[in-house]
Structures are given as structure tokens and as C-alpha cells.
VEXPA-528546 format. One record per residue: x, y, z of N, C-alpha, C in turn. Coordinates in steps of 0.05 Angstrom, whole numbers, padded with zeros to 5 digits, always signed. Each point is the difference from the previous one (the first is absolute). Example, Ala and Ser with C-alpha at 12.3 -4.5 7.8 and 13.67 -1.06 7.14 Angstrom:
<pts>
+00264-00114+00156-00018+00024+00000+00018+00024+00000 -00007+00021-00014+00016+00024+00001-00015+00022+00014 
</pts>
This chain:
<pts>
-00156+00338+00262+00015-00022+00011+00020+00011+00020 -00002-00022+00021+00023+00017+00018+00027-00023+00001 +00021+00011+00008+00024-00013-00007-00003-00024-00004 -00013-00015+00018+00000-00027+00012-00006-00009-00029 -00028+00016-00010-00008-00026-00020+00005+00014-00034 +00014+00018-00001+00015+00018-00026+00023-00044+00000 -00004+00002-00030+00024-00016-00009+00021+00003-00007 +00021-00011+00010+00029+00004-00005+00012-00010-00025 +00010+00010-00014+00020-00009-00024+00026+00000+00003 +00014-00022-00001+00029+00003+00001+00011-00008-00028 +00021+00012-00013+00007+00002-00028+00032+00000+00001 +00016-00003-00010+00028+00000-00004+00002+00006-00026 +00016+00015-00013+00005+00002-00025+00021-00029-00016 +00020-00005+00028+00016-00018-00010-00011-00027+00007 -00016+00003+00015-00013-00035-00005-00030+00005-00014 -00003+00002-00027-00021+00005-00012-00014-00023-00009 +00007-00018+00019-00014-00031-00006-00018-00002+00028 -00001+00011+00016-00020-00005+00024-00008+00026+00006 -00025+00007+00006-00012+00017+00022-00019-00016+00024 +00000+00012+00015-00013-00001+00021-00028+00025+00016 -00012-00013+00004-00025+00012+00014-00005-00003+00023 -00005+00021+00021-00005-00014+00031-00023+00018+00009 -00013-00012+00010-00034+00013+00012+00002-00021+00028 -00006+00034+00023-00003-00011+00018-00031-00004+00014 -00021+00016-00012-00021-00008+00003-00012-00003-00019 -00015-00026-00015-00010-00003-00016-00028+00000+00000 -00016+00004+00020-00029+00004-00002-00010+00017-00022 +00013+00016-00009-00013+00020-00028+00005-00010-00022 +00019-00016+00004+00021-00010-00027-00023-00022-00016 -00011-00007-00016-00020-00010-00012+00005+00003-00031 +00016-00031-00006+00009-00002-00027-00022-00004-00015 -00007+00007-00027-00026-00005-00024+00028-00031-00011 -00016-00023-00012+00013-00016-00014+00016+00008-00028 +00025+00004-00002+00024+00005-00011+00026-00021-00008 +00018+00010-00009+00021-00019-00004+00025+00012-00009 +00021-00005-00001+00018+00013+00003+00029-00019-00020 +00012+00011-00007+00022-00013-00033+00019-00007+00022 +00010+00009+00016+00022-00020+00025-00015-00019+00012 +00015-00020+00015-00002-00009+00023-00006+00011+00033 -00009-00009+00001-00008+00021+00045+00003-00025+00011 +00015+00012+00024-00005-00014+00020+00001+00018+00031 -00031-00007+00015-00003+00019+00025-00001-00015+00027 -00002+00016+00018+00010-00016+00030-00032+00025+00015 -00009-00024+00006-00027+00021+00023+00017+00003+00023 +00005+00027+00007+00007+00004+00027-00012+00000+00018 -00024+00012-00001-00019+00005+00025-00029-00011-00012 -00010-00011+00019-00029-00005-00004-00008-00025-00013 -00021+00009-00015-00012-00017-00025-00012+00012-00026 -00003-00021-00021-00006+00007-00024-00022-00022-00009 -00008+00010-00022+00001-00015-00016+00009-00006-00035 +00009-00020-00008+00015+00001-00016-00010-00017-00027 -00004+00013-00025-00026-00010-00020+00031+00001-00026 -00001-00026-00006+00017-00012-00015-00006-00013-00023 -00001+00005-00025-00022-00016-00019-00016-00004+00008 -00011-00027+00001-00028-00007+00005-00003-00010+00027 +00028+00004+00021-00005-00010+00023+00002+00017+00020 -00005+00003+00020-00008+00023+00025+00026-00015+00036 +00011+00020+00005+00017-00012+00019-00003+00019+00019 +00006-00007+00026-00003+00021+00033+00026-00008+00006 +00003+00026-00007+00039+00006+00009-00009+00015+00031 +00032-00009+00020-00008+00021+00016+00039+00000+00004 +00001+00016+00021+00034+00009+00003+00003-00023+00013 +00031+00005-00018+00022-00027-00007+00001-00014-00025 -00019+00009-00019-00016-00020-00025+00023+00019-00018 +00003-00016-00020+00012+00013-00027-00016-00013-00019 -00013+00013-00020-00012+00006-00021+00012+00009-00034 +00002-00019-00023+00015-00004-00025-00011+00002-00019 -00007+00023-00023-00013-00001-00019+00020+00004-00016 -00006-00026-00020+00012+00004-00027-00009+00021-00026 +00018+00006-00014-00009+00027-00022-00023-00010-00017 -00017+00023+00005-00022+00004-00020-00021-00015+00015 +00003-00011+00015-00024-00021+00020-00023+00018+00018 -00022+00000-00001-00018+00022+00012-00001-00006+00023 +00001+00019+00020+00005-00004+00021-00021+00027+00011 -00007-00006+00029-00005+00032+00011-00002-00017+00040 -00001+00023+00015+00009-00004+00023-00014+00028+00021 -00015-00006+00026-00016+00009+00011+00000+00003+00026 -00006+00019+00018-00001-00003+00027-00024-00022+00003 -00005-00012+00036-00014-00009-00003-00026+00013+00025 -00018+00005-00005-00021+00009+00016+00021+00032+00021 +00008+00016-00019+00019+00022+00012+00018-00009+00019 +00011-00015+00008+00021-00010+00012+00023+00004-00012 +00014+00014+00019+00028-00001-00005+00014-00015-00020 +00018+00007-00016+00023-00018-00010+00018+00014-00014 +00024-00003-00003+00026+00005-00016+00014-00014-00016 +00017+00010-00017+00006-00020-00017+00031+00015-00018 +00016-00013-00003+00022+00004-00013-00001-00012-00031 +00003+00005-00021-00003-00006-00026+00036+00006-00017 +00007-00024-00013+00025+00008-00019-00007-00013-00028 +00004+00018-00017-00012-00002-00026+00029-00011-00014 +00001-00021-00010+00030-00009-00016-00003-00001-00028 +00013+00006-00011+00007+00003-00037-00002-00030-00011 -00022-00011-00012-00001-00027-00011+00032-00004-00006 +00010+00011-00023+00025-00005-00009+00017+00000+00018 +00006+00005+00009+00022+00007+00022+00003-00026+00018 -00031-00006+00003-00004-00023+00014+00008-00030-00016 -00005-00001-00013-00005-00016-00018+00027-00008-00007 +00023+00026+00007+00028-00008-00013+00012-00012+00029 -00014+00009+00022+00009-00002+00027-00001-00043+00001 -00018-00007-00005-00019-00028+00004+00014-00012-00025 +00016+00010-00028+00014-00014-00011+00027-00010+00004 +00004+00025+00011+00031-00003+00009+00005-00020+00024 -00016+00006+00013-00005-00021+00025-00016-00031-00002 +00005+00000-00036-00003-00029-00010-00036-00007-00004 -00011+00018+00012-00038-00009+00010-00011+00001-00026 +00012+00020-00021-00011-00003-00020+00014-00010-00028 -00017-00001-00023+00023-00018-00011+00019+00024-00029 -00031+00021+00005+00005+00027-00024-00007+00020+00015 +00014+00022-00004-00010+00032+00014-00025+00001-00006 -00020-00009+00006-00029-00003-00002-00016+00004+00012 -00022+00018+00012-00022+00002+00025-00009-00033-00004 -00003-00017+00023-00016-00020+00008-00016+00005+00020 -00021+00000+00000-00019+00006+00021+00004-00017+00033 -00007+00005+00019+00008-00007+00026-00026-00010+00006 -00010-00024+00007-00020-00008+00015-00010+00008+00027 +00023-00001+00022-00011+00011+00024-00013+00036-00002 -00018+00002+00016-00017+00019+00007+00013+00013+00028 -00003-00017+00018+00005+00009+00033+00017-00023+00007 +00017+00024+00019+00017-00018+00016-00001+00009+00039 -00004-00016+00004-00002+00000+00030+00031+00001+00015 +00009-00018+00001+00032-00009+00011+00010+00032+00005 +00000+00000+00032+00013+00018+00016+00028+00013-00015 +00024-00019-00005+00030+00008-00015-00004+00022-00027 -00026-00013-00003-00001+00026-00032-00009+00024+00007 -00019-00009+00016-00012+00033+00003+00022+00013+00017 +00011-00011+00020+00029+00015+00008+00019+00018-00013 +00015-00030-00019+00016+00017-00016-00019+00024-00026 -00016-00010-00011-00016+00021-00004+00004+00030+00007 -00010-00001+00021-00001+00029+00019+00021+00006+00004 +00025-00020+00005+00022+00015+00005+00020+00013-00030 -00009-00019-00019+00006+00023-00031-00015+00019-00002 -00027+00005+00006-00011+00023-00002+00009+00024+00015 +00007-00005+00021+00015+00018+00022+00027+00011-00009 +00014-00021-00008+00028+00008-00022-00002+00021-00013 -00023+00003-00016-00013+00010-00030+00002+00028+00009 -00012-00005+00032-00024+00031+00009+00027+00008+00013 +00023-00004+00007+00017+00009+00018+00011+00012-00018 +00004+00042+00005+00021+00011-00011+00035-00009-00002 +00007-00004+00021+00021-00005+00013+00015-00029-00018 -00022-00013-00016-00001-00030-00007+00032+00007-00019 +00016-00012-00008+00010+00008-00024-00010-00018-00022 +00017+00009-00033-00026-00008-00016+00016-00024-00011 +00025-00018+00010+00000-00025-00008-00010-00021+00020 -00008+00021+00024-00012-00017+00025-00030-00009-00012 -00011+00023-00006-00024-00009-00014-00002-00015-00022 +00016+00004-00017-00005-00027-00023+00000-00020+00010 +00027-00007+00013+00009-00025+00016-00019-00020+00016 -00023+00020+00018-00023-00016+00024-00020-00005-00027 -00008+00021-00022-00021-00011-00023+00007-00023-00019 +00026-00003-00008+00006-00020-00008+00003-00029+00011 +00004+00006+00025+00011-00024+00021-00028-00013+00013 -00023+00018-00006-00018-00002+00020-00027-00018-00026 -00002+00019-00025-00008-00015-00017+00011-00025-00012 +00022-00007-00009+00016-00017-00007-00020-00020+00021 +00014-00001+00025-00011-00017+00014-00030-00011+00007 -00018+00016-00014-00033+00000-00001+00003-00014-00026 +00014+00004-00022-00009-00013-00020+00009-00036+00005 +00025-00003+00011+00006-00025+00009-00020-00015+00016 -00021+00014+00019-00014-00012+00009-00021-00010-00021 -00009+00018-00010-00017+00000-00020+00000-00015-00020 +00020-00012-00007+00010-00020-00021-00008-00027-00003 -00015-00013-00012-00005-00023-00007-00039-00010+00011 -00007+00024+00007-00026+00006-00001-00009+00002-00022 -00033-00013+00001-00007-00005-00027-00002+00031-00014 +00004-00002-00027-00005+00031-00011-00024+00005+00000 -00017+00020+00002-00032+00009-00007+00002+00007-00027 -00017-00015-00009+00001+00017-00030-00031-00004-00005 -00009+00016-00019-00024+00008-00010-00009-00005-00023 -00026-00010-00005-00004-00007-00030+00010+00019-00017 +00019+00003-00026+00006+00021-00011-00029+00013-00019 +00002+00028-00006-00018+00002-00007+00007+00003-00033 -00024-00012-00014+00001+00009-00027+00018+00021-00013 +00008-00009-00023+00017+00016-00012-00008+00027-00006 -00023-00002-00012-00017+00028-00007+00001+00022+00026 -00015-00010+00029+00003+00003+00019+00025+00010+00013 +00028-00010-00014+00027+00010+00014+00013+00014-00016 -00012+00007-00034-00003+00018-00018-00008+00035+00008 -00025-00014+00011-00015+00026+00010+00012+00015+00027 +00004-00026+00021+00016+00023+00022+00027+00022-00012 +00016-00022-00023+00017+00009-00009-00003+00037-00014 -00021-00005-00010-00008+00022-00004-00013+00030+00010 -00009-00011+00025-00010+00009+00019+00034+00015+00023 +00016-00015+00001+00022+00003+00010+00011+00031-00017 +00001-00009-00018+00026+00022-00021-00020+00022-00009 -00031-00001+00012-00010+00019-00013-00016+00021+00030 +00006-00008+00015-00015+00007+00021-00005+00024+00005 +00017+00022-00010-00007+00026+00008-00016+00010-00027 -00012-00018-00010-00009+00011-00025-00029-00010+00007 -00023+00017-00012-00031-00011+00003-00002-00018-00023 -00015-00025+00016-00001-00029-00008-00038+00002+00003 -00002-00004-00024-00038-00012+00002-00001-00040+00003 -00024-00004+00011-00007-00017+00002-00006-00022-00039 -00010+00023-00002-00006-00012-00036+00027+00002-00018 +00021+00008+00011+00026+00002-00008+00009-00030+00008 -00002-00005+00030+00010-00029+00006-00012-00020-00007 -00038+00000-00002-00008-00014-00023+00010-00012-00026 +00007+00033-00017+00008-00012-00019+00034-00015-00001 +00010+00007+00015+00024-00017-00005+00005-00023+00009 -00028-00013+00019+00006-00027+00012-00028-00017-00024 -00014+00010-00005-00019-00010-00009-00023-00014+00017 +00004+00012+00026-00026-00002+00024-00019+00014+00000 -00020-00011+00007-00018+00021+00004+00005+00011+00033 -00014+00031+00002+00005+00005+00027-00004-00008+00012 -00018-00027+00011-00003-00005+00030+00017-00023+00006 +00003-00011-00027+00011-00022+00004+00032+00002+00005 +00017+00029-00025+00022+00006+00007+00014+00003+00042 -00027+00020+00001+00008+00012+00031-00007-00031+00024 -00019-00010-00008+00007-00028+00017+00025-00022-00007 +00012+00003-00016+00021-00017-00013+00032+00015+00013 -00011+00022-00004+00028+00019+00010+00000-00002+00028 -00021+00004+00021-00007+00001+00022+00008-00035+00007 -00002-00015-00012+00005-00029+00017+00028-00011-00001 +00016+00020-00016+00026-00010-00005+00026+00028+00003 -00014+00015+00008+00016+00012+00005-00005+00031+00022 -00025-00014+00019-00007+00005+00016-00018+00032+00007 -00003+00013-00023-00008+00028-00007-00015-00002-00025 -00023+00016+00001-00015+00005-00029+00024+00025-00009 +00003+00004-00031+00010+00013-00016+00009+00028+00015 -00015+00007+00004-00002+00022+00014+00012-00002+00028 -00002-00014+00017+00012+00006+00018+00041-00004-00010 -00008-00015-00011+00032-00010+00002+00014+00016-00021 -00012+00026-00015+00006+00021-00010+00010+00018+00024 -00023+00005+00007+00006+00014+00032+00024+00003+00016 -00004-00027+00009+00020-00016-00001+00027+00010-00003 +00002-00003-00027+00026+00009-00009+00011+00012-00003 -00024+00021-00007+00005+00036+00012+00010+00013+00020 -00001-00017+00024+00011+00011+00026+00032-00009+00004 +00006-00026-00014+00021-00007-00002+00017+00019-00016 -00015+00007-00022+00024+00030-00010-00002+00022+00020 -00028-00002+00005+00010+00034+00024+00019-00005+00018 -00006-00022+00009+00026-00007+00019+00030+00005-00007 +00006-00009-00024+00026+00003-00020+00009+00024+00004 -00032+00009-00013+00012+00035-00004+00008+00023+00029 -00018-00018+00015+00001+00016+00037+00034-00009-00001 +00003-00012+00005+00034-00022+00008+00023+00020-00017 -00012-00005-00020+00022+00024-00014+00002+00034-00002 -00018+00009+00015+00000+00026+00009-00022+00022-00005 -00015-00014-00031-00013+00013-00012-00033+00014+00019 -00010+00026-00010-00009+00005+00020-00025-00009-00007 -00021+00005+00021-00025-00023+00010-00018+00000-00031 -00007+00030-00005-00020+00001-00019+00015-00005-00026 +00017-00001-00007+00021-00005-00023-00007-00035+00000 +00006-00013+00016+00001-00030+00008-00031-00014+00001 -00013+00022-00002-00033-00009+00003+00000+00005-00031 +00007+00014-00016-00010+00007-00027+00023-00023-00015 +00022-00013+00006+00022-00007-00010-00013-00035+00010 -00013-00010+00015-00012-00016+00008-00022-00011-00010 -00016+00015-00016-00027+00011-00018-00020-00002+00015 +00002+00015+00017-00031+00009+00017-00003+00034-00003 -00018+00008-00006-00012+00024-00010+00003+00019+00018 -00002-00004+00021+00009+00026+00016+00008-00009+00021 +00018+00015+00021+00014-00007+00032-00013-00004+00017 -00026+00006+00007-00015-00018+00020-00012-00022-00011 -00003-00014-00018-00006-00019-00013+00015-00024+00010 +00029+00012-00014+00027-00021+00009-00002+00001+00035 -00007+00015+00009+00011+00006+00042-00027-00020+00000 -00020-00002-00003-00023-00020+00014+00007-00021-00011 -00001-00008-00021+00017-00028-00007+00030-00005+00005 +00012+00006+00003+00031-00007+00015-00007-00005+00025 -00010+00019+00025-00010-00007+00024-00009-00022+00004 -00022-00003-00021-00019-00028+00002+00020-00028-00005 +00017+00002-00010+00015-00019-00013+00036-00012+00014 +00001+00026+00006+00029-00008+00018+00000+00015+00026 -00031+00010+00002-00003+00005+00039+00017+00023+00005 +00008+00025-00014+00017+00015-00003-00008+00030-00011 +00005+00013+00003-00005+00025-00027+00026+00004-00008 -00004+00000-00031+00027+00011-00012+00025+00021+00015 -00021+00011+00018+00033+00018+00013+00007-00011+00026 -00007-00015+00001+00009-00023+00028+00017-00008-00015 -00003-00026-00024+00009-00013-00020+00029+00013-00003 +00005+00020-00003+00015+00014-00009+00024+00016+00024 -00006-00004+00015+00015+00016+00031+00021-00018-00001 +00017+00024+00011+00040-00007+00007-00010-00026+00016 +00024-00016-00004+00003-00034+00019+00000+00013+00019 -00003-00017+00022+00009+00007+00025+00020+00013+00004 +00027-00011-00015+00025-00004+00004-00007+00040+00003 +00002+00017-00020-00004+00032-00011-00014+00012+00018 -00018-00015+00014-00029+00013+00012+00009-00003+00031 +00019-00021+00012+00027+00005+00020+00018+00023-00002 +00014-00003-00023+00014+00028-00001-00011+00027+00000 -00013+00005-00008-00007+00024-00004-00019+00008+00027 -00003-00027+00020-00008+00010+00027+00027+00000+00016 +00020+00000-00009+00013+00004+00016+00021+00032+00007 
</pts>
């Protein structure tokens, strides 16, 4: 990868409620369907996409902002090798959640899911880009930056308010038993005749039941979950093959082809000084 299309991570220790991602060419970038325990919300800078949202398919191109709520499968694509870019900020459900209470939208510190998908309207994608720029600027100071993230979301969620909620058939108890289980156990080897027996499905029927409600057969959304700890463990310092075995994938190229596949990244991209460090130390 050459600079252009290597992905950027920007990280703050003291705002450990947002990160940000910026890719300026995304022709390589080719998400596998995934999902993620925050909130995102991204701005296409350049070009076009396309953009695969649950069960519905959208053509973003620059100027578009793009909203996936946590845990919602999502994945996102160049289109016929054409150019495109894209800025991504990952927000802390909770965080959010206390943000949209306080500001009256909600009624309990609670994740409520967000209906809108895409937003078109020129003013967002503006201010958008101009908090992202905040973020990316050394020079920024760091109540300047809370200040444009707070001031800038606050005001997205106000728009956002009184739109119908999306909600989803919930799924069976057994069913939200089993993710449960699948969650707290994930770095651990999980058989299929193991999830059998604790739902009382049979296999084909379990993995189509799991698959229609919660968007992944067993297995992927194990997977899944796995990358979400490597991630954890990347974020917090730990090193790659430590975080592949601490993740429960069997060996370090195992975890590097599935992380890639999944957050468009290799773990040591994942893992590189913010900008903010990777400025300094060119200087």
C-alpha cells in the first residue's frame, strides 16, 4: 500500500470516547460484512461507494454521510475501481447515549437505535469535515476538540430527534441467551453441537435462526467478536501475536487475514501513532 491508500488512525488517550479513521484512496479498501459495539458515523470524501446496510444497499458518493448503529451488519465497497475516500468516527454507545440524555432526547442513559442511514444535506457533511480536521490538527488544543465533538454531535442528534426509531423484531430469548454466550466466551473454542445443545436447535435450523436475527451464522459473529477483542488488545498496546492468541485465534497470520478482511486494515496499521505522534516525530 502506498500512503495514499495505508489507513489512518487517529486516537487520543484523553478523548477515549471517539476515534477516527481517514482513507484517502479507497479502491483497495473492501469491507467483508461486520459490525461493530459503537456507533459510526462516516463522510465520503472523494468519489463513490457503495454502501450495504442490513438488508438494504445505498450509492454514497462525496458529500454523503453514512450512520451505523452498534452491532448492525454493515460492509462498504469501491465501486467498479473508482476512486473514493472516506473519513469514519467511531463513538462509545455510552457516552453517547449520556450525551442524547442530557440533551433531554432520551428518557434513560440507554442505546436507542437511530433510524436514518444517509444523510445528504450539504451543513452536515461540512461541519462534519470540519470536526474531523479539528481532530487531525496537531496544533488543535484538547478542549478545542472536545468542544467542535460535542457541539457538532449534540447538534446531529437534535436533528435526528423525533424520527421514527428502527427497531427490529427482537430475537428469541434462547437466541439472545446464546449470543450472550457467544459474547463472554469468544476467545474460547465453541462447537456447533455445543450451541445445539444449549439452544435445543438443531443445526440448520439454529444457524438459519441466528443468521435472520442477528445478521451472521454462529460462526461468523464469533469471528466477529474476535476481532473486536483484537482490536481492544491492539488499542491497549499489547503486541500483535499476543492479541491474536488473547483474541482466540491460533496463530498471527490467522488473526492478520481476518482483521484485514474485516476492518480493511492489518493489525499494525490498526495500531500506528495518531497522526497527532506521527507529525511529531516528523518534525
Amino acid at each position: 500500500m502506498t500512503s495514499h491508500t495505508k489507513p489512518l488512525f487517529w486516537r487520543d488517550a484523553r478523548m477515549p470516547h471517539v476515534e477516527l479513521r481517514k482513507v484517502d484512496d479507497g479502491r483497495k479498501v473492501c469491507y467483508a460484512p461486520h459490525s461493530h459495539v459503537h456507533w459510526s458515523l462516516g463522510a465520503i470524501t472523494v468519489g463513490e461507494s457503495t454502501f450495504r446496510y442490513r438488508e438494504e444497499r445505498y450509492h454514497v458518493s462525496a458529500g454523503t454521510l453514512v450512520m451505523m448503529n452498534p452491532n448492525w451488519v454493515h460492509a462498504c465497497s469501491a465501486i467498479d475501481d473508482r476512486p473514493w475516500g472516506y473519513l469514519m468516527l467511531y463513538v462509545d454507545t455510552a457516552w453517547l447515549s449520556d450525551l442524547r440524555h442530557q440533551a433531554g432526547l432520551l428518557e434513560a442513559r440507554r442505546w436507542q437505535d437511530i433510524a436514518t442511514a444517509v444523510i445528504r444535506e450539504h451543513q452536515w457533511y461540512a461541519g462534519y469535515c470540519q470536526m474531523a480536521a479539528c481532530l487531525l490538527d496537531p496544533n488543535r488544543d484538547l478542549l478545542d476538540k472536545q468542544t467542535v465533538v460535542v457541539e457538532y454531535l449534540s447538534a446531529l442528534m437534535h436533528e435526528l430527534d423525533g424520527q421514527p426509531t428502527q427497531t427490529a423484531a427482537q430475537a428469541p430469548a434462547t437466541l439472545r441467551t446464546l449470543a450472550t454466550y457467544l459474547d463472554e466466551h469468544a476467545a474460547e473454542e465453541i462447537s456447533l453441537d455445543d450451541l445445539c445443545e444449549r439452544s435445543g436447535y438443531s443445526a440448520g435450523h439454529l444457524i438459519r435462526a441466528f443468521k435472520q436475527h442477528f445478521g451472521f451464522t454462529p460462526h461468523a459473529y464469533l469471528i466477529n467478536r474476535r476481532i473486536q477483542l483484537g482490536q481492544r488488545e491492539l488499542k491497549s498496546g499489547t503486541p500483535i501475536a499476543e492479541a491474536a492468541l488473547n483474541a482466540g485465534f491460533s496463530d498471527q497470520p490467522h488473526f492478520q487475514r481476518t482483521f484485514k478482511r474485516l476492518v480493511a486494515a492489518t493489525p499494525n496499521q490498526y495500531r500506528q501513532p495518531s497522526l497527532e505522534k506521527q507529525l511529531s516525530l516528523e518534525k
